[in-house]
C-alpha positions in Angstrom: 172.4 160.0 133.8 169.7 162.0 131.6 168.3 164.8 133.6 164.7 163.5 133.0 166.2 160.6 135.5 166.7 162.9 138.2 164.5 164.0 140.8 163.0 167.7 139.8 160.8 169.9 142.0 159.8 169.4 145.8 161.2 166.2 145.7 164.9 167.2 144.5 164.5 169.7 147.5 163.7 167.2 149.8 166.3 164.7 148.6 169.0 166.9 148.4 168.4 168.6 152.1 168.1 165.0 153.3 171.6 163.8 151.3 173.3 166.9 152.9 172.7 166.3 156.6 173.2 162.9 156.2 176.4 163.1 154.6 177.1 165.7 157.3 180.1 164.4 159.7 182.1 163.0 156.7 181.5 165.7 154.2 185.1 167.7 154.8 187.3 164.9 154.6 185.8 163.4 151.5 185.9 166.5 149.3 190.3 167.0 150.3 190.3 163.5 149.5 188.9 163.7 146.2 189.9 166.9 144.9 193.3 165.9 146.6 192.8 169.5 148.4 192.2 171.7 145.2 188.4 172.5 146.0 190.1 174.9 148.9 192.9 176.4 146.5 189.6 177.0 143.6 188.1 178.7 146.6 190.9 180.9 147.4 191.0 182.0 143.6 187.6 182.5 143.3 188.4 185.5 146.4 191.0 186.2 144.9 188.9 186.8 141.9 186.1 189.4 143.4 188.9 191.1 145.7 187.3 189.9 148.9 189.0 191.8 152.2 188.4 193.9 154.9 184.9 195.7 155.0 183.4 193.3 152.9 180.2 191.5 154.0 179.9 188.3 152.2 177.0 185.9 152.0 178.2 182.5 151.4 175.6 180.5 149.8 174.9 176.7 150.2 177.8 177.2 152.8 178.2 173.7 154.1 180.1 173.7 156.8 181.8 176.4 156.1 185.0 176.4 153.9 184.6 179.6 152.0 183.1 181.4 155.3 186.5 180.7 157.0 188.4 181.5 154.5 186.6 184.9 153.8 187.2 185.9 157.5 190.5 185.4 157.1 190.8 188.0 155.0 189.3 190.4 157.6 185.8 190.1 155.7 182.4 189.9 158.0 180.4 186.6 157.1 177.2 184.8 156.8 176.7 181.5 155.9 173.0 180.1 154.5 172.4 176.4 153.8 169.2 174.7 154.4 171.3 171.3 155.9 170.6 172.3 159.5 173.3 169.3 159.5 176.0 171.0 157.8 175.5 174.1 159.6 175.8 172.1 163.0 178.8 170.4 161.6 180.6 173.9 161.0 180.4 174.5 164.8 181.7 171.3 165.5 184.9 172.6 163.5 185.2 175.7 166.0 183.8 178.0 163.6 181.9 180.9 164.5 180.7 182.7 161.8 177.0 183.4 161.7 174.7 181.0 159.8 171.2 180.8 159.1 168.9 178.3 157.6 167.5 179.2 154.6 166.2 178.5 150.7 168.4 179.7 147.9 165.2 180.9 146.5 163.9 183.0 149.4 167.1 184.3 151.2 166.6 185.5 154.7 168.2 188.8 153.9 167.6 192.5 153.1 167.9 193.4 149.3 171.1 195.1 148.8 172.5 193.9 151.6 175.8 192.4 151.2 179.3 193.2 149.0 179.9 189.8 147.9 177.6 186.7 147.4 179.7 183.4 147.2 178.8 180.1 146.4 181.0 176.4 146.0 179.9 173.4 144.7 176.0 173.5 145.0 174.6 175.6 141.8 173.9 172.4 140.6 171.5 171.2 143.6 169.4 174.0 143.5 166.0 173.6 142.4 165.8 176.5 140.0 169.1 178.1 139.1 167.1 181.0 137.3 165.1 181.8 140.7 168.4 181.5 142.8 170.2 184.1 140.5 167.4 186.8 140.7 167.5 186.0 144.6 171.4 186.5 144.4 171.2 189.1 142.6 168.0 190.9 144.9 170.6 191.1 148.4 173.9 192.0 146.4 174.7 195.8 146.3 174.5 197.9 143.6 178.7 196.6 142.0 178.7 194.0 144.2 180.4 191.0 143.5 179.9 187.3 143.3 182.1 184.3 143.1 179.9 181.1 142.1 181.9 177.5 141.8 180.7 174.7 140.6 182.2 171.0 138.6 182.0 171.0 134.6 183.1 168.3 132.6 186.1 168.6 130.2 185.4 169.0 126.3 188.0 167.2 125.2 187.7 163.4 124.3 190.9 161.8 126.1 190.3 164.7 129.4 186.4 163.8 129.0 187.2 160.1 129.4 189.6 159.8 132.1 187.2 162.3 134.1 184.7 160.5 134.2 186.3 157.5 134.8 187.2 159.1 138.3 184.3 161.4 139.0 181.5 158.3 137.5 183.1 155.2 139.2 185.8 156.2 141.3 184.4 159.2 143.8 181.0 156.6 144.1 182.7 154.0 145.2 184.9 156.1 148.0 182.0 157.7 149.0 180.2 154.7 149.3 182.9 153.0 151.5 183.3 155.7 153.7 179.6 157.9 154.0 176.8 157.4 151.9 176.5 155.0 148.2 173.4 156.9 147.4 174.5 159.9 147.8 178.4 160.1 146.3 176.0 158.3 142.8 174.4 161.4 142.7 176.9 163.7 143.1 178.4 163.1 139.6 174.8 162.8 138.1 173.9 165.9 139.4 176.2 167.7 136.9 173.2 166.8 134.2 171.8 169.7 136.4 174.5 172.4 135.3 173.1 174.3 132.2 175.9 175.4 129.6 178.6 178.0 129.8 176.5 180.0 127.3 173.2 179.7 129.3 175.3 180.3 132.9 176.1 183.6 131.9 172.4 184.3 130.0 171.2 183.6 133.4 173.6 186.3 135.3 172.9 188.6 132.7 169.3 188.4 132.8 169.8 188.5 136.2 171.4 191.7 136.6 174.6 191.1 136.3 177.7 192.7 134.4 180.8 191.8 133.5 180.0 188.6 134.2 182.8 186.0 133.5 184.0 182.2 133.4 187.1 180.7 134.3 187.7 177.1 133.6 190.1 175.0 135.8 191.9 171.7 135.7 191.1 171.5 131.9 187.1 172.0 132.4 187.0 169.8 135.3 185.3 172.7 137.9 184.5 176.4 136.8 184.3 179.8 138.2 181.5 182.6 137.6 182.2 186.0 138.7 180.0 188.9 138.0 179.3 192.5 139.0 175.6 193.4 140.2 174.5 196.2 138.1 172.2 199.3 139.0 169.1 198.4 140.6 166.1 197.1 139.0 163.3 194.9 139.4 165.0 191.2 138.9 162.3 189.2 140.4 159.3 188.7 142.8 161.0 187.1 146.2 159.9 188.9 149.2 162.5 190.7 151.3 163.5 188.9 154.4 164.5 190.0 158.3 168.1 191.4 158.5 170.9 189.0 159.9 173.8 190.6 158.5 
C-alpha cells in the first residue's frame, strides 16, 4: 500500500490506539506465532546490544504488554513501560507483570529529561505519528551516553527473499490474524511498513537527534532491523515540555 493510502495525522493516532486495545487479549500469542518466537530472541539481542543490566533504568517505549520490560528486569534492570493502549498496558497485568507503566504519547513522554540509561522500543517506530518528533522526545529523557535499542520489521532487498516475504507478511499473517483477532487490523500491520523511512534516513534522524554511534543491524536477511545509538552531550534537540517524574 502507498503511504498516501494510509491514515496520517490525528486520525493515524486515533486508529492505531483503537487497533491496539482492541487487538489487546490476543496480541502475545499472535506475534510467537508468527515470528515462530524470534520477535523475543531479536529482543534479547537488541539488550544484548546496549549492555542492559543491573542499575540500569530503562524506558520501554510503545511497550505493549510488556515483553521487553520483562525481559529487561530479568537482567536486574529497574523498568518503565509507556504505551498509549490503556488495553495493552491492562493486558500486561493480566500476565502477572508488575513493572510500572504509564500512559503516554511517544511525542510528549511523561518523564524528566535525562532521566533514564536506556530507552527501548519493539515493533511500533512504524505507528508513530512523527518518527522525527518521537526521536528528539527519546532523545530529551535519555542521559547524557545513554543507550537505545529500537526494533522494528524491514523488508528484504533481495528479489527471491523480497518475494517470499511478502508472500507471508502480505497474505499470510492477514489472514491468521483475521481468523484469530482482528482482519482490519493484521491488513494494516504489513502496510504500515510504508511508514518506515530508509536505513539511510533512520539513522539521519538519530543523528539529528542527538545521537552517536548510531548503528543498524539487519536480521533474518532484512526481514526486522535493529537501531542502537548512544545519546550524546546535551543540547537543545527539540521543544517538548518536560513531564512529572515516574521513574
Amino acid at each position: 500500500m502507498a503511504l498516501g493510502d494510509l491514515p496520517t495525522g490525528d486520525e493515524k493516532r486515533a486508529r492505531v490506539r483503537a487497533m491496539f486495545d482492541r487487538i489487546a487479549p490476543r496480541y502475545d500469542a499472535l506475534n510467537r506465532v508468527m515470528s515462530v518466537g524470534l520477535d523475543q530472541r531479536w529482543r534479547r539481542r537488541a539488550l544484548d546490544s546496549v549492555g542492559v543490566g543491573p542499575g540500569d533504568l530503562v524506558m520501554d517505549l510503545a511497550c505493549g504488554t510488556g515483553d521487553f520490560c520483562e525481559l529487561a528486569e530479568d537482567r536486574g534492570a529497574r523498568v518503565v513501560g509507556v504505551d498509549f493502549a490503556i488495553r495493552m498496558l491492562r493486558q500486561s497485568r493480566e500476565r502477572g507483570l508488575g513493572f510500572l507503566s504509564v500512559q503516554g504519547d511517544a511525542e510528549w513522554l511523561p518523564l524528566r529529561s535525562a532521566s533514564v540509561d536506556v530507552v527501548t522500543c519493539g515493533f511500533a517506530l512504524r505507528n508513530f505519528v512523527s518518527l522525527g518528533g518521537v526521536m528528539r522526545e527519546i532523545a530529551r529523557v535519555v542521559k547524557p551516553g545513554g543507550r537505545i535499542a529500537l526494533i522494528d520489521v524491514d523488508r528484504p532487498e533481495w528479489g527471491p527473499l523480497r518475494a517470499a516475504h511478502s508472500l507471508y507478511f502480505d497474505r499470510v499473517v492477514p489472514l491468521i490474524g483475521g481468523i484469530v483477532s482482528d482482519r482490519m487490523a493484521y491488513r494494516y500491520l504489513p502496510q504500515s511498513t510504508a511508514y518506515l523511512p530508509g536505513a539511510a534516513e533512520l539513522r539521519t534522524l538519530l543523528s539529528a537527534a542527538g545521537f552517536l554511534d548510531v548503528n543498524r543491524e539487519v536480521l533474518l536477511f532484512g526481514a526486522a532491523q535493529i537501531l542502537t545509538g548512544v545519546r550524546g552531550p546535551l543540547t537543545p534537540v527539540g521543544t517538548s515540555a518536560e513531564g512529572p517524574a515516574h521513574a
